[in-house]
N, C-alpha and C positions, 0 to 999 in steps of 0.2 A: 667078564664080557657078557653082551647082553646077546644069548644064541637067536633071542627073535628077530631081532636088528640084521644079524647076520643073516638069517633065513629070508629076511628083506632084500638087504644088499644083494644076495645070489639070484633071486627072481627079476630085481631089475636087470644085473647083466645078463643073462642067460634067456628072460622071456621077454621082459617089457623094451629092452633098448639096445638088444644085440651091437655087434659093432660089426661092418663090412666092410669087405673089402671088392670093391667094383660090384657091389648090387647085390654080392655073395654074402652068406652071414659067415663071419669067421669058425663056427663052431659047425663045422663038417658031418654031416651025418645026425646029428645033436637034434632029436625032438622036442620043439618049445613046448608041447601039449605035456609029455611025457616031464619032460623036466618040471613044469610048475605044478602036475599032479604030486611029486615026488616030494616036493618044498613042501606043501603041502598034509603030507602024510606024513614028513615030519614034525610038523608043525601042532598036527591033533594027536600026535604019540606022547609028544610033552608031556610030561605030568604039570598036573592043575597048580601044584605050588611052585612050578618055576614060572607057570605064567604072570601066577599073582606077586611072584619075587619080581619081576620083569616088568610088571606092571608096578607094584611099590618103588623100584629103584628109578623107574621113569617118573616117577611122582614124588620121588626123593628129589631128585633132578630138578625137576621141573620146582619145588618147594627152596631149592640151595637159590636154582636161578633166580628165583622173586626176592629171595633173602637178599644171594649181592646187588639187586637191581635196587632193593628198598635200603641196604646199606649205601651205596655208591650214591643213590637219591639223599639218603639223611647226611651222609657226608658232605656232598654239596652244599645243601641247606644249611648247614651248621658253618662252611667254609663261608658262605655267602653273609649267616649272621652275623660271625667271628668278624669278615670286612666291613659289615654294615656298625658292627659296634667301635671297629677300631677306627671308621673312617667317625662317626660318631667323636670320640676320643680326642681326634685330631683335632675336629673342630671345636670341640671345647676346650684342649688345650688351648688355640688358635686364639678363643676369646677371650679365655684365662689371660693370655701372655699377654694383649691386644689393650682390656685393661687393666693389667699392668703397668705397661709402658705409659696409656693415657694416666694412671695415677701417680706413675712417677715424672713426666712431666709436668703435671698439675703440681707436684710437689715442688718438682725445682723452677719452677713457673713462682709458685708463692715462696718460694726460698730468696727469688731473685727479686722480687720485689719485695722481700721484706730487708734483702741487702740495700736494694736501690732505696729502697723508704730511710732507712738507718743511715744510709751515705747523704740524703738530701736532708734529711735531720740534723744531720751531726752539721753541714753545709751549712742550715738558715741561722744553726745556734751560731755557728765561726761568724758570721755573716752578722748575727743581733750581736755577739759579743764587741764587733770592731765597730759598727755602727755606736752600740753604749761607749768606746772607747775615746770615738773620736765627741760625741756630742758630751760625754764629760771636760773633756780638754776644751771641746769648742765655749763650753760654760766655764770653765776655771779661766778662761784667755777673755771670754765675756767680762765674767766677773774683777779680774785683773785690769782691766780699762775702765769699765766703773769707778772702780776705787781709785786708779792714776786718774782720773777725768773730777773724782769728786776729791782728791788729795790736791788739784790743783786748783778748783773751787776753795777747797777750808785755808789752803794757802793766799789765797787773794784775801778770805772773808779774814783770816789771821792778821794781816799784814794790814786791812785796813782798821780792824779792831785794835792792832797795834797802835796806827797811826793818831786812832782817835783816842785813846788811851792817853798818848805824847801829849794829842792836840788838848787835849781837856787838863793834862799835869799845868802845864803852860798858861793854863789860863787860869788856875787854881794858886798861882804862885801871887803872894801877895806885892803888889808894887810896894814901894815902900810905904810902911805903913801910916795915915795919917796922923795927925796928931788931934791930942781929941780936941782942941777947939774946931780942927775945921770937922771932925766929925758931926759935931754940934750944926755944926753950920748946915750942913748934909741934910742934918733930922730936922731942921728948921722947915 
């Protein structure tokens, strides 16, 4: 206990703020002069090393206070950094995850067109194969008429090559044949 404090505490009751009651001070007969002589005289009775204890432990005090006040201050500070770094955190999660999502969409974005490309591929080749299909057939069916158009041309040019074949046997056929005088006659 700090006895100066106390020697304070009893001067203000007793001299500087008495308490009354209707104008009277409650301590009856009680001389203020006499009382804070007395605080007083106890006061310079002390020995010199409780004062300076008195004074060290108020300066001890007063050295804790600054101490929790500069603790309670860095604690803050540190609480405030700790949020300023994890709100930090967040937002770099934030844009971490952000592009992510942008490059997994970019992915399934070039995924999907490299489906759609591959399905309209596989599409023009089904698409060139039935096209070569039909314009083969359309030539085989071409071709097939040519040859019926020109089988019934070789069948006319046949037939009259035929006829002139007959016609020319026929006329190669000897009448009967002269006898040589009138041959003679002929060469005359």
């Amino acid at each position: 206990m700090d006895i100066l404090r106390l020697l304070d505490q009893l001067n203000d009751l007793a001299v500087e703020q008495p308490k009354q009651i209707l104008g009277t001070p409650l301590f009856w007969g009680l001389n203020t002069d006499e009382v804070s002589m007395q605080i007083a005289k106890v006061r310079a009775s002390l020995p010199q090393e409780l004062k300076v204890a008195a004074s060290t432990a108020r300066e001890s005090d007063r050295i804790l206070e600054g101490a929790r006040e500069d603790a309670t201050m860095t604690m803050e500070n540190a609480r405030k950094e700790s949020d300023r770094i994890v709100a930090d955190a967040r937002k770099e999660a934030e844009r971490i995850i952000e592009q992510a999502k942008l490059q997994q969409e970019r992915m399934v974005a070039e995924s999907e067109v490299l489906k759609l490309s591959k399905a309209q591929s596989e599409e023009i080749r089904n698409a060139a194969d039935r096209d070569a299909v039909q314009m083969r057939r359309g030539a085989e069916k071409y071709a097939y008429d040519v040859l019926s158009q020109l089988e019934g041309v070789v069948g006319k040019v046949m037939t009259t090559i035929e006829r002139g074949k007959q016609e020319m046997q026929r006329n190669e056929q000897p009448e009967k044949t002269p006898q040589p005088a009138a041959r003679e006659k002929v060469r005359a």
